[in-house]
C-alpha positions in Angstrom: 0.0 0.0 0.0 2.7 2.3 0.8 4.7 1.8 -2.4 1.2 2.8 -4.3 0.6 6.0 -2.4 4.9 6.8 -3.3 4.1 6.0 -7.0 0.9 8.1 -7.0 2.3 11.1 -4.7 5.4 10.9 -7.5 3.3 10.9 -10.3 1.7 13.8 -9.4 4.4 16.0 -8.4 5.7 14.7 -12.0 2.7 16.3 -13.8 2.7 19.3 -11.9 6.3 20.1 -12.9 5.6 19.1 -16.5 2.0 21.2 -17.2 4.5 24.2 -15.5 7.6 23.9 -17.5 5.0 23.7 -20.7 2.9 26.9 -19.6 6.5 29.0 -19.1 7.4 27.4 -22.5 4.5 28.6 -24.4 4.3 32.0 -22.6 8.4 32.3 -23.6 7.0 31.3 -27.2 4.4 34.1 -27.0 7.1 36.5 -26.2 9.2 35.5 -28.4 6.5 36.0 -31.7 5.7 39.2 -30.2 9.1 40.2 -30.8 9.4 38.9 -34.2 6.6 40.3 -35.6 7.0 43.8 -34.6 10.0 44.4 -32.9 12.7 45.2 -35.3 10.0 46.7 -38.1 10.0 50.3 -38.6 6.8 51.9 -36.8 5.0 52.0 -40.3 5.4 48.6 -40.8 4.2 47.5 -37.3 0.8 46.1 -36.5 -1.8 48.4 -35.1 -2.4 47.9 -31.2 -5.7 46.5 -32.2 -4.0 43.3 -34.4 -4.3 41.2 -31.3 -2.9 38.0 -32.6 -1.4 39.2 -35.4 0.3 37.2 -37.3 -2.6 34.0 -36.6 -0.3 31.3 -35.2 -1.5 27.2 -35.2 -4.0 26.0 -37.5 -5.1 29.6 -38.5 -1.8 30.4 -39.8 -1.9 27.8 -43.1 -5.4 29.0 -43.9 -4.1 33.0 -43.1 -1.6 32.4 -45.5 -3.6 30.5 -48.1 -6.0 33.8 -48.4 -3.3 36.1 -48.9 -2.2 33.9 -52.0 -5.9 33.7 -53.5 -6.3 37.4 -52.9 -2.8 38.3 -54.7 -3.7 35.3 -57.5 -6.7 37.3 -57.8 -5.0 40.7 -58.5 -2.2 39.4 -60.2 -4.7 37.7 -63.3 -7.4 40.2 -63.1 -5.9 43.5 -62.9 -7.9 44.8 -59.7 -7.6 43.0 -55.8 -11.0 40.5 -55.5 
């Protein structure tokens, strides 16, 4: 009985630690694309303050991407942005 209630108590304290270490790592990730993506651009080129999420990271960033390509298709054949 006691070894069960060592594995479980370590188990635990094993979780804990690694649901911590990978909120710090995605916050240090967070920084980290905040700085890329406006930090060393010239205040003209930055995001306004109300692009919150800007760029779209994940899933949204293929589809983000995949728009921007359509749209530039679009003016590149037709002569005028769709």
């Amino acid at each position: 009985m006691l070894v069960l209630l060592t594995l479980l108590t370590a188990g635990y304290f094993a979780t804990v630690v690694w649901i911590v270490r990978g909120k710090r790592q995605a916050r240090r990730d967070g920084q980290a694309a905040e700085q890329v993506a406006g930090g060393d651009l010239p205040v003209d080129d930055r995001p306004p303050a109300s692009a919150v999420g800007w760029p779209p990271g994940g899933r949204q960033f293929t589809s983000y991407v995949d728009e921007g390509f359509r749209a530039l298709d679009a003016y590149l054949s037709e002569g005028y942005a769709a």
